[in-house]
C-alpha positions in Angstrom: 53.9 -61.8 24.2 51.0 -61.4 22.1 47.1 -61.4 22.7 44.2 -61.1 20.6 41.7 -59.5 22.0 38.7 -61.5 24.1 36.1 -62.7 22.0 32.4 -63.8 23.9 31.1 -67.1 23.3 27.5 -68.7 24.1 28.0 -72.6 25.6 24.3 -73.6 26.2 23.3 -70.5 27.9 26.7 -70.0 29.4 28.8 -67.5 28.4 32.8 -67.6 29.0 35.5 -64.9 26.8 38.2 -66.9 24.8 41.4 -65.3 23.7 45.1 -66.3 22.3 48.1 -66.0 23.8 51.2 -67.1 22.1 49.2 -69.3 19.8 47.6 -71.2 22.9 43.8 -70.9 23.2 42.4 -69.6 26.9 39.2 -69.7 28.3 37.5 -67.7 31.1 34.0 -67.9 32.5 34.6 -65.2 35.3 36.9 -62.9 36.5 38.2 -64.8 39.2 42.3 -65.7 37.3 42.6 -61.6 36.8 41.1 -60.5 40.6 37.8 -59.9 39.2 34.6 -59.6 40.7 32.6 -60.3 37.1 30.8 -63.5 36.9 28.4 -63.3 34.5 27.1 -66.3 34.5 25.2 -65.8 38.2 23.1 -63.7 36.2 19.8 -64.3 34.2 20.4 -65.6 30.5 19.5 -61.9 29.1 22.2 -60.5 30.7 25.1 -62.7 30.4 26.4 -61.6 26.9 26.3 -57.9 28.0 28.7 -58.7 31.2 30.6 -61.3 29.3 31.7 -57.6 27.0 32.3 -56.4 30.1 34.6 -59.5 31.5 36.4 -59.6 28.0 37.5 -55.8 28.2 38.1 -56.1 31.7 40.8 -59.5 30.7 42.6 -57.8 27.8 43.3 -54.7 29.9 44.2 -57.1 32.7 47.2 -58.7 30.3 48.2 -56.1 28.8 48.8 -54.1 31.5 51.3 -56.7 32.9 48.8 -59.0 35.2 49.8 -62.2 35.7 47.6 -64.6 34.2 48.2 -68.5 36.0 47.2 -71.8 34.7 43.9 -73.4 35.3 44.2 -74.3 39.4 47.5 -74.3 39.3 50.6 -72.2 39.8 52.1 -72.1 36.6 52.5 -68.8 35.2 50.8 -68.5 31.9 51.7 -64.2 31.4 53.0 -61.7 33.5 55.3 -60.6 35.7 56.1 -62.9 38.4 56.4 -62.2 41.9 59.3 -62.9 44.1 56.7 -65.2 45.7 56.0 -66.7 42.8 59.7 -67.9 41.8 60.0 -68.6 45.6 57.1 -71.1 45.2 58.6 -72.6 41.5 62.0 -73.0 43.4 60.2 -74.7 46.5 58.4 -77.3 43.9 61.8 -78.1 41.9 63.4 -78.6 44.7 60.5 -81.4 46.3 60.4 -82.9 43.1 64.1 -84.0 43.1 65.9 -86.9 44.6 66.5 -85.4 47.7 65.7 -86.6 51.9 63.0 -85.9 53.6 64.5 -84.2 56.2 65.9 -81.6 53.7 62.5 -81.3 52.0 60.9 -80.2 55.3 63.8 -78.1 56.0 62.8 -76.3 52.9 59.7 -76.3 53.1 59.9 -74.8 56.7 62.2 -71.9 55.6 59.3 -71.2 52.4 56.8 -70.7 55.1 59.2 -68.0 56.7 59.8 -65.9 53.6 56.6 -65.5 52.5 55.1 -65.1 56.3 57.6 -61.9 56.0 57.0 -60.8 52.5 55.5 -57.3 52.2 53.9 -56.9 48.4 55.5 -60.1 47.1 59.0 -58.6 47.3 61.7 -60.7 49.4 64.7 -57.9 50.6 67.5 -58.3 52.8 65.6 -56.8 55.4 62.9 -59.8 55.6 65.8 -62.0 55.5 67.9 -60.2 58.7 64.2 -60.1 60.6 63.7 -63.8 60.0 67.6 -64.8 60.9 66.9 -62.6 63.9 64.8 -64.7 65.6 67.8 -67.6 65.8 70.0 -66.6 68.3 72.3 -69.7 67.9 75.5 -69.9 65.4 74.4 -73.4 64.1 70.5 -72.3 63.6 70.9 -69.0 62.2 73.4 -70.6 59.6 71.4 -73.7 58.7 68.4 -71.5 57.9 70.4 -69.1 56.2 71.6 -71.9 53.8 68.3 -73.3 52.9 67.0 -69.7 52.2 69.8 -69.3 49.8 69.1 -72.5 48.1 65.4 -71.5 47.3 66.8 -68.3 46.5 69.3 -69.4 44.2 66.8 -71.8 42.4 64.5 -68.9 41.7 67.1 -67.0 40.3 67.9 -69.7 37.8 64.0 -69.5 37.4 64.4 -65.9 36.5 64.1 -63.5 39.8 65.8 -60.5 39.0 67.5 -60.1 42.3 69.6 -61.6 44.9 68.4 -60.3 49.1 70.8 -63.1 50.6 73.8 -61.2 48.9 75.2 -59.4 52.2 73.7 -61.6 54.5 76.8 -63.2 56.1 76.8 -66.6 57.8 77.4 -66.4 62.1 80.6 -67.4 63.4 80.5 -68.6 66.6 83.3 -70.2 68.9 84.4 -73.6 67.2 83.7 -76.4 68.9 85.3 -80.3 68.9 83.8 -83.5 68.5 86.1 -85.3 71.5 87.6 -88.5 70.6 86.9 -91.8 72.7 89.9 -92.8 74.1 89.0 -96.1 75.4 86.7 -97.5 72.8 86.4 -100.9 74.0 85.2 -99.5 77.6 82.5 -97.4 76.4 81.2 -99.7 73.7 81.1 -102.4 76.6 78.7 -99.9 78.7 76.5 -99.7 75.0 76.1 -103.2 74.9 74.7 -103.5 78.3 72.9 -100.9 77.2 71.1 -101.6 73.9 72.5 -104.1 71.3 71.0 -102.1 68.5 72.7 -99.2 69.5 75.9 -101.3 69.8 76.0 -102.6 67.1 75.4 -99.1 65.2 77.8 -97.7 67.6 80.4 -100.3 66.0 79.8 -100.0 62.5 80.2 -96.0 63.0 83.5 -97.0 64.5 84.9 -99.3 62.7 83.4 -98.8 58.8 82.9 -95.4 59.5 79.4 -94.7 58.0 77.2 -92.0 59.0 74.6 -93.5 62.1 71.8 -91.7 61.4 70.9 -92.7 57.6 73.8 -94.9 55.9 73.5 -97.0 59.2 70.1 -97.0 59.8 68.9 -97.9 56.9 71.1 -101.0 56.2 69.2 -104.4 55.0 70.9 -107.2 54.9 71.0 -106.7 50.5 73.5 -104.1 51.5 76.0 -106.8 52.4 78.3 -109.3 50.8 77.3 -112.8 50.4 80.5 -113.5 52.6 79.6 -110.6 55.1 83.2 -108.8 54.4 81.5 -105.9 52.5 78.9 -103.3 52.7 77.5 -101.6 49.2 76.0 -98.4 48.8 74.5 -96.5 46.4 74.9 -92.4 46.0 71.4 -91.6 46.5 71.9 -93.5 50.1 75.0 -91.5 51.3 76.1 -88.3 51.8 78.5 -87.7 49.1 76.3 -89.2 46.6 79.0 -91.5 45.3 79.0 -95.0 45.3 80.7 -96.4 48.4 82.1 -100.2 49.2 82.9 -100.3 52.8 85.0 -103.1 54.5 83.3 -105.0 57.4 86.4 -105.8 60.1 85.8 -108.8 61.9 85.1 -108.0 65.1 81.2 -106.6 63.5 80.8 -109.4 61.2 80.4 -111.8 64.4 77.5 -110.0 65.4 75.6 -110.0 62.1 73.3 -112.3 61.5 71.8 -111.9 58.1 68.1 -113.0 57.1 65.8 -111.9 53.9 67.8 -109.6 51.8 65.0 -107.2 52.0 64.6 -106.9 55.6 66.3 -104.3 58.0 69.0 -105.5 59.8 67.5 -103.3 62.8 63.9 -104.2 63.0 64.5 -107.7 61.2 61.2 -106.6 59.0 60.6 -104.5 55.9 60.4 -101.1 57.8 63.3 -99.8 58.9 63.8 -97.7 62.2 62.2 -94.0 62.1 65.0 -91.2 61.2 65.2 -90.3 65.1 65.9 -93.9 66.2 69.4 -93.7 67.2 69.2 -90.3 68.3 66.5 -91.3 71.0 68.4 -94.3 72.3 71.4 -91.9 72.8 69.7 -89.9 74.7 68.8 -92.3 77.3 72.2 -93.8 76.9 73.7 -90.4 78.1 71.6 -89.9 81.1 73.3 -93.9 82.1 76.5 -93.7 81.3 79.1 -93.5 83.5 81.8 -93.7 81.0 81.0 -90.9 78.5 82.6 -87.7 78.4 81.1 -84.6 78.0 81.6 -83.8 73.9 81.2 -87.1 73.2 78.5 -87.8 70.9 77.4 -91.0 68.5 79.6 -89.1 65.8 82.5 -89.5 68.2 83.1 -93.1 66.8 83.3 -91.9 63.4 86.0 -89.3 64.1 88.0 -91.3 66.8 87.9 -94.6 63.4 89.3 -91.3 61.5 91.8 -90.8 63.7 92.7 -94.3 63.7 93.3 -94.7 60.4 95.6 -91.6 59.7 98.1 -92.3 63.1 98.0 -95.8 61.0 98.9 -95.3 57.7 99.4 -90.8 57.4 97.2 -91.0 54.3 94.9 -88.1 53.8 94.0 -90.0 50.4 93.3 -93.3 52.6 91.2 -91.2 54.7 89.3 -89.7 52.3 88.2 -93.1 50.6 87.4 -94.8 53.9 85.1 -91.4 55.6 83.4 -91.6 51.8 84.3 -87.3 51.7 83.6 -85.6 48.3 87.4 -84.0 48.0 90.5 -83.8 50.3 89.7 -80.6 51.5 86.8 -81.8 53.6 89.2 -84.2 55.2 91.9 -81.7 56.2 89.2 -80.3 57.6 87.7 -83.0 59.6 91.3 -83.6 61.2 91.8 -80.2 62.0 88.2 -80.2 64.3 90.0 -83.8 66.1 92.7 -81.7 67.9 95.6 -84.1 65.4 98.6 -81.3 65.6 100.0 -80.0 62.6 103.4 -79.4 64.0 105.3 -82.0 66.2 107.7 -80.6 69.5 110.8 -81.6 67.2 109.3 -78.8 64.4 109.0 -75.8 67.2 112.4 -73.4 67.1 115.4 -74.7 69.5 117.6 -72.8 71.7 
């Protein structure tokens, strides 16, 4: 880095210090950028030039001793060192410029506010992380906020931050816990009609094209679909693995869709389509009503009892991981291990 130093300039009676840095020309009419008190031009005319000298001394020593010098009302760093808070903030803004949901942006946003309300001196440690995973007694809390603090923190060490204080923090294992299969579909799905026929018909397209109720359903227009109704096209940006995904429509759902504009929701029946908590609301009051549900049991449950359905049909782990729309294999061993499918059959245990 290199800086001439400060020269003072007269601009119709007001006086403001210019310097280079880097080749780039910077301006200053007060102290304000460096933490300075010195603004000369609140003073008479006869005075200005004399603390304008004193503003340009103050702004070389300022740089040269490290300071960080930002952009004109904003947080870009034009010299200096730069806080932990400062990449923190950098990482926060990459990550709410990209193509990601808004549910995930307020996550991260949320777990920002954490940091650097526990930030001593603009240092993050390991110990501000422990205190603020502290507070979040449960397994699944403490672990989702650990993640998002590591992907802010892993941003701003691409960004340059020197160090890592999420590199011993370890993730909360708590007792595992199954998503319980439905084992008389067409039972509970009767009770869901009676119920809602929004919620029904979400409720079936979870079950039988296995797509994710609370955004890849949810948002469905009817552009989504097939001319003949036999298909339903996504994007990546509109499911979870990001991947394009064609999804066969079975008939028993296709005689309940009746399509309209190709740009209208096939919920609402207008251009908005239902807010993100929609379907978690009307299960809600479908739980406190049912008489059939079982406790475990959640809107999920149709996804993973259509998963089991299609491996006792065809024993393909590759069939399986095409229709759930999973990024690799692994996740889908996975997923059949937390739906209680047994490895081992009676004939594989040891005989006498």
């Amino acid at each position: 880095m290199k800086i001439n130093y400060p020269k003072v300039h007269l601009d119709h009676e007001k006086v403001f210090v210019s310097f280079y840095i880097n080749q780039k020309r910077y301006r200053l009419y007060n102290g304000k950028r460096i933490g300075s008190a010195i603004s000369p031009n609140k003073y008479p005319p006869d005075q200005r030039l004399s603390l304008g000298n004193l503003l340009a001394a103050e702004v070389y020593k300022y740089i040269t001793e490290g300071g960080v010098l930002k952009k004109y009302k904003s947080n870009a760093i034009v010299v200096g060192k730069q806080s932990d808070r400062d990449f923190l903030t950098k990482a926060l803004n990459n990550k709410l410029n990209g193509n990601y949901s808004s549910k995930y942006k307020e996550m991260l946003k949320y777990v920002y506010k954490l940091a650097i309300d526990e930030m001593e001196e603009d240092y993050l440690t390991s110990s501000h992380i422990s205190v603020i995973l502290s507070n979040y007694n449960s397994c699944v809390s403490h672990n989702t906020i650990r993640v998002h603090l590591n992907v802010l923190i892993n941003e701003a060490i691409c960004l340059g931050m020197s160090h890592n204080p999420s590199n011993y923090i370890k993730s909360k294992r708590g007792k595992a816990s199954l998503h319980r299969p439905i084992e008389d579909i067409s039972l509970l799905l009767e009770e869901i009609k009676e119920f809602n026929q929004n919620l029904y018909l979400c409720c079936l397209m979870t079950y039988g094209c296995l797509l994710r109720p609370h955004r890849e359903i949810r948002e469905l227009t009817w552009e989504d679909f097939s001319d003949d109704l036999s298909y339903i096209k996504l994007d990546g940006n509109r499911n979870k693995s990001g991947k394009n995904r064609i999804v066969p429509i079975p008939g028993y759902i296709r005689m309940y869709l009746q399509p309209k504009a190709s740009n209208l929701s096939i919920f609402t029946g207008n251009l908005r389509v239902p807010n993100r908590d929609y379907f978690k609301t009307l299960w809600t009051r479908f739980k406190v009503t049912s008489k059939h549900l079982k406790k475990g049991q959640t809107l999920y449950s149709f996804r993973h009892s259509g998963a089991i359905e299609i491996f006792k049909r065809t024993g393909s782990i590759a069939k399986l991981q095409k229709a759930m729309g999973h990024s690799s294999i692994n996740i889908s061993l996975t997923y059949l291990r937390g739906l209680e499918i047994p490895e081992l059959k009676e004939e594989d245990m040891p005989m006498i």
